[in-house]
C-alpha positions in Angstrom: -7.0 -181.6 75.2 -3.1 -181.3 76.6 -1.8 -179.0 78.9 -0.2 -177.4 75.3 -3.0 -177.2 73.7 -5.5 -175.8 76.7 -2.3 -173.1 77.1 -3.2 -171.6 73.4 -6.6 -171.9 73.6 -6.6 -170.0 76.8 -3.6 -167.6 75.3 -5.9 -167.1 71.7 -8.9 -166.6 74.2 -7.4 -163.6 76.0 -6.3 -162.1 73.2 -10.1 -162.1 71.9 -10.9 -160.4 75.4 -8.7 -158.1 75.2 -9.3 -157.0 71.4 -12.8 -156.7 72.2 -12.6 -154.6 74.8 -9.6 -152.3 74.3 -9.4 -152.1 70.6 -10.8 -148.4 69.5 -13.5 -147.9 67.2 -13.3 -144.3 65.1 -16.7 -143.5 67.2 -18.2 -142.4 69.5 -21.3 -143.9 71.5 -23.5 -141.6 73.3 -26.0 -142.4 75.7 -28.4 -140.5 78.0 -26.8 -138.7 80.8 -28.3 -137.0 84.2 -30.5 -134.0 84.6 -29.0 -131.7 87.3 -30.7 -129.3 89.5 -29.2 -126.3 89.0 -30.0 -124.7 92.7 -27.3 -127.2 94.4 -24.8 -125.8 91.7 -25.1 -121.9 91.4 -25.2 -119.6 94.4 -26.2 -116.3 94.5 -25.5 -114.2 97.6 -28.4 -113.4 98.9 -30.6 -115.2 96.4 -34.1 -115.9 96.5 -35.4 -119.7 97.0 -37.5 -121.5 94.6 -40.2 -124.0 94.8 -39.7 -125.7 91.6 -36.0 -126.7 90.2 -34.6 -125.7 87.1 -32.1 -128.8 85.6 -29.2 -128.9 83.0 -29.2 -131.9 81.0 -26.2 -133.8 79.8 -25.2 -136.6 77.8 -22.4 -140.0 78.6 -20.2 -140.2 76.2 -17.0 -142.7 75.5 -15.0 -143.9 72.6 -16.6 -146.9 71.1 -15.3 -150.5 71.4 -16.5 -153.6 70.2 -18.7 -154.2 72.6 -19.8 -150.6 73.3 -20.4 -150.1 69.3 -22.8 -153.6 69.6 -24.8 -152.0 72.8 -25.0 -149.2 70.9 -26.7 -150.7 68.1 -28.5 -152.5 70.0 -29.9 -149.8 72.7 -32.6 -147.5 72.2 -31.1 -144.0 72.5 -28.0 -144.8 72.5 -26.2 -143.5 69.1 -22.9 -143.9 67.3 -21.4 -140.6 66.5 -18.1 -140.6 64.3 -14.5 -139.2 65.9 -14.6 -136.5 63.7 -17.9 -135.0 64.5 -16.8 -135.1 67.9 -12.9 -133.7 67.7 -11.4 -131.5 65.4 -9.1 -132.5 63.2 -5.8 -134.1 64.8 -7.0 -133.0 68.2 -4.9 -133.9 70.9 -7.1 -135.5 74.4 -5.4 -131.9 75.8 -6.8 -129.9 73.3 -10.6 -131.3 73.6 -10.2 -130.9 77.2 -8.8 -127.4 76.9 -12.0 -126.5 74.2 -14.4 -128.0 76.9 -13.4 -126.3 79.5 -13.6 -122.8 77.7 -16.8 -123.9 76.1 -18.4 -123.9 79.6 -16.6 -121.0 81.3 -17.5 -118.7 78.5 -20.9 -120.4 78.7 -21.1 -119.3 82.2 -20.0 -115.7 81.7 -22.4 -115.4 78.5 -25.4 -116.7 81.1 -24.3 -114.1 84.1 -24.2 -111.2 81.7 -27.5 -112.2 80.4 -29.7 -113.2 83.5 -28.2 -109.4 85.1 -29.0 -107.8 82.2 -32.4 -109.3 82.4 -32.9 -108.6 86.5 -32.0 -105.2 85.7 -29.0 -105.9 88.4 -25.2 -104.3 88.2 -23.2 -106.7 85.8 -19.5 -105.3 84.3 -17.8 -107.3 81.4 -14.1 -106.8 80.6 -13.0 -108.0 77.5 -9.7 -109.8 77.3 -9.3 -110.9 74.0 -10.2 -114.0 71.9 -8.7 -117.5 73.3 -7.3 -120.1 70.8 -8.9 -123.6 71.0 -7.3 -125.2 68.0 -5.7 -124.8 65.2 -6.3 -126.7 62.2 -3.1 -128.3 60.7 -2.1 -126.9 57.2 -3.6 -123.1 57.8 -1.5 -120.2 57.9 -2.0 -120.5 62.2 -0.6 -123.7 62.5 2.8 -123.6 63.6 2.4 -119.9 64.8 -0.7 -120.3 67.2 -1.0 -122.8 70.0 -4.2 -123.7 71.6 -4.8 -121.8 74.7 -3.1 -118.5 73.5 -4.9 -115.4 74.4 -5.0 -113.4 70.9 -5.3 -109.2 72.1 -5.1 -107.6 69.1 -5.2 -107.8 65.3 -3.0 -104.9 63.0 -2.7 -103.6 66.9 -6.9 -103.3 66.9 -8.8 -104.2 70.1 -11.9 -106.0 69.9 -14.8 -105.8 71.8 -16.4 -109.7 70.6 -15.2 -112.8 68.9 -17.9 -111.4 66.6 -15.9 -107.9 65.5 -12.5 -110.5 65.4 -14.4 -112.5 62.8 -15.6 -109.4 60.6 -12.5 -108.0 60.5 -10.2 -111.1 59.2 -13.1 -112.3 56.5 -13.0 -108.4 55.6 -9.0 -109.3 54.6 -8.4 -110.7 51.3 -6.9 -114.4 50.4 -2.9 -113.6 51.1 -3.0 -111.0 52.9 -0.9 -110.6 55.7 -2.3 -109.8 59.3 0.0 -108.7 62.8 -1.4 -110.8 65.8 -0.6 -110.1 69.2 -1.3 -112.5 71.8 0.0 -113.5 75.1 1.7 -117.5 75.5 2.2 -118.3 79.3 2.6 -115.1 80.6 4.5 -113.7 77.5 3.4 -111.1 75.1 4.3 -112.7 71.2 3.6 -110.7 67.7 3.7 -112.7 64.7 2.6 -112.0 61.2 0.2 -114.6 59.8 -1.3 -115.1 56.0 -4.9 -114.8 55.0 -6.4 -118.0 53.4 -9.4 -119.6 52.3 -10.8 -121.9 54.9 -11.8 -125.0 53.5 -15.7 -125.6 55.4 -16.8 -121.9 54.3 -15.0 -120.6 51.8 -14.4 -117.3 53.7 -10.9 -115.7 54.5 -9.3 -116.9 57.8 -6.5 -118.3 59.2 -7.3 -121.4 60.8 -8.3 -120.8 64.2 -11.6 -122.4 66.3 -12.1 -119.4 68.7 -14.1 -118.5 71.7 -14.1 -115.2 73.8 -12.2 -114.3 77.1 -13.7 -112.1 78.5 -14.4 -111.0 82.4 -17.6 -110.6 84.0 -18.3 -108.9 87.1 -21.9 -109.2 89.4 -23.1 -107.8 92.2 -24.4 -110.1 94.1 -21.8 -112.5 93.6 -22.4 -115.7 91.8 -20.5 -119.0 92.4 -21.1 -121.5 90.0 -19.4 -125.0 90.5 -19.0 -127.4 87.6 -16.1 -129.6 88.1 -17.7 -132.2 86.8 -19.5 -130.8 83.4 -17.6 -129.5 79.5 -19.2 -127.7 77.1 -21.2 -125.0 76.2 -24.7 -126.5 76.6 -26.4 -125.3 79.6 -26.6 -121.7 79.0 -29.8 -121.2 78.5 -30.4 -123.1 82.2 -27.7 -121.5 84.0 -29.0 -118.2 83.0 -32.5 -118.7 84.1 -31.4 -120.3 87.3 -29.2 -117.0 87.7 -31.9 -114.9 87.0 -34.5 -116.3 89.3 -32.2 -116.4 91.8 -31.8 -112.4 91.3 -35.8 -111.5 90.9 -38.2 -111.8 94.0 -40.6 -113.9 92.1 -39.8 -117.7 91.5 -40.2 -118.1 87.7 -40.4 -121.9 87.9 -44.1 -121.4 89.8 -43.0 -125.0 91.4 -42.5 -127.2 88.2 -39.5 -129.1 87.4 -37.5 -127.6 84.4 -35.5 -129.0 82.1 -33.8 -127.7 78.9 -30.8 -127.0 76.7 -28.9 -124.6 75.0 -26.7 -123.1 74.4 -26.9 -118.7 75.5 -24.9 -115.9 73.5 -24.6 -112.5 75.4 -27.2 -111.3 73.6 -30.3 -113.8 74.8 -29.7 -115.7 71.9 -30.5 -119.6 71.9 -28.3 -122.0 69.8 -28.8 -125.3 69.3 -26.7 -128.1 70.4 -25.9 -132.4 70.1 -28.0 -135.0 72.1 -31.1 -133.6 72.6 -32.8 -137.5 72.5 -30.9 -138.6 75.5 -31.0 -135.3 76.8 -35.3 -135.6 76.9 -34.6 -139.5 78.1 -32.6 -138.1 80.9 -34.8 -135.4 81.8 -37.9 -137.9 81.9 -36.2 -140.2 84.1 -35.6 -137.6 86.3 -39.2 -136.3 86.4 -38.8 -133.2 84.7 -42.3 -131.7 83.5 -41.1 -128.8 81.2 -38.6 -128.9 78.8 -36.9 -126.2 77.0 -35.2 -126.8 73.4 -33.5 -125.0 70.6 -36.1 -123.8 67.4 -33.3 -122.9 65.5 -35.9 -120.6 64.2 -38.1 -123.2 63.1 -35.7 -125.1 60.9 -36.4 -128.5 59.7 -34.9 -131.4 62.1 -34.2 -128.4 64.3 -33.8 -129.9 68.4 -36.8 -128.8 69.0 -38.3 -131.1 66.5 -36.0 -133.7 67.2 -37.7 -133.2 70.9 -40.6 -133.7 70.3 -40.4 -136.9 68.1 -38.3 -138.5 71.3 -40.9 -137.1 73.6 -43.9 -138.5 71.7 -41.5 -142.1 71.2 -41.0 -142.7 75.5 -44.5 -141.6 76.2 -43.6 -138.8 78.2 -46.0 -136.2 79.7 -43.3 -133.2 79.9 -43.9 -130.5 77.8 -41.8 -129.5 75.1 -41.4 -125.9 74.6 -39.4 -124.2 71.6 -37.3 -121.2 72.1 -34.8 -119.0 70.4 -34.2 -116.4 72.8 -34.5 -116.6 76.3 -36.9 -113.6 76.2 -39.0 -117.2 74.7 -38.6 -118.6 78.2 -39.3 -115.8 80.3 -42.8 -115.4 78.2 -43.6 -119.0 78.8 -43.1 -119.3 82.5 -44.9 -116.1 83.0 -48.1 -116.9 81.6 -47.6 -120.8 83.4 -50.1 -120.7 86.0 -48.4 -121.7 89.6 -49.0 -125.5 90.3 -51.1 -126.7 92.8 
């Protein structure tokens, strides 16, 4: 082979590499994360100490390439999940980020109110209004909204839940025309936006993915840190770290806890993605309980799905289903203390 020729095959060989390894795939492969014990994370002033350890569990997850999408094939637990079950539609990298990061702080505020409320300890929330997350392109919001706007008011109406928001615009009728006020970097903005059908439901809307701003006030204090973790997930965890934290008892009776979830301010328990490598990553990390969504006993609920990965690795930690975290509370107080 000449110098020419060795040049090109070295040239076509790089061009391989780097096809292979940079060219995206419209996935995403996830994999099996960490399990996180929740007492080096969350602080409460003046908190009690446990013996056990409650964990969050999380998931890896990266855009697929060539090789990624082969491992992931190819790897037990690992899973292929497509773009668009993972972003919204034309979702910027800012945008998921911006989603994420509300995701977990109104997770956090939703597992602060709840654990208080459960202690029986002073807890004030302040509602703000409803934050934007996206828009989807082609609704009567796009153009008008931005993520990251702080919507106040609807036909200058407060609400007191993203809940009371959502009954009131699917109580509008298709073309009606609704006065929004929000606040844009500092700025308070009132524009009039159309009522349409929104394609997935069916329902009136206007295009919006939403999630509440709201303030929540303890005392003790609480510091949470989680730089490092998106999404709305741990709830359930955070809230019964919180809480045992706040009661004199240790609710983990010195077992290691796992679980996911995600918490609404009412106790509720909503299910969430991952829960296989979610149980792999909690085995490897020697967790012996494990709480999961029962989606009210629906079929292929997490719960389910928990179980079937649980039985699959041979573990010995104990799945437990709940739907409220009243579920929890009832479990761990009837688990006799370990020896």
């Amino acid at each position: 082979m000449n110098k020419k020729t060795k040049k090109i095959s070295l040239f076509i060989l790089l061009i391989i590499i780097l096809f292979i390894n940079f060219y995206p795939l419209p996935y995403y492969v996830i994999r099996p994360g960490m399990a996180q014990v929740l007492d080096e994370i969350i602080d409460v002033q003046g908190g009690y100490d446990e013996e056990g350890e409650f964990m969050l569990t999380t998931v890896r997850m990266g855009e697929a390439n060539v090789i990624s999408y082969v491992m992931a094939k190819m790897k037990k637990y690992y899973s292929l999940e497509p773009k668009n079950a993972i972003r919204l539609e034309n979702e910027t990298d800012e945008e998921y980020q911006v989603r994420q990061s509300y995701y977990m702080e109104n997770s956090q505020e939703n597992a602060l109110q709840v654990a208080f409320q459960k202690a029986g300890k002073e807890v004030n929330v302040t509602m703000n209004g409803i934050y934007v997350l996206s828009v989807q392109e082609g609704m009567p919001a796009d153009g008008i909204l931005k993520p990251g706007d702080r919507i106040v008011a609807i036909d200058q109406q407060n609400f007191d839940s993203s809940t009371g928001f959502t009954n009131y615009i699917q109580g509008k009728q298709v073309g009606d025309d609704i006065s929004v006020t929000f606040f844009r970097n500092g700025e308070k903005l009132t524009r009039t936006v159309a009522i349409a059908e929104l394609s997935e439901t069916k329902k009136p809307g206007i295009g919006i993915v939403l999630v509440e701003d709201k303030n929540v006030k303890t005392n003790p204090e609480v510091k949470i840190n989680t730089e490092q973790i998106g999404g709305p997930s741990a709830g359930l965890m955070f809230s019964l770290e919180i809480y045992n934290q706040l009661v004199k008892e240790d609710i983990t009776k010195g077992y290691r806890i796992a679980g996911t979830g995600m918490i609404s301010s009412d106790g509720t328990v909503g299910p969430i993605g991952g829960i296989e490598q979610k149980i792999v990553a909690a085995d490897r990390e020697g967790a012996e309980i494990f709480f999961a969504p029962n989606e009210n006993g629906a079929k292929n609920s997490n719960y389910e799905m928990a179980k079937k990965t649980a039985k699959d690795i041979d573990t010995k930690m104990k799945i437990v289903p709940v739907d409220t975290i009243d579920d929890a509370l009832a479990y761990l107080e009837k688990l006799e203390a370990k020896k």
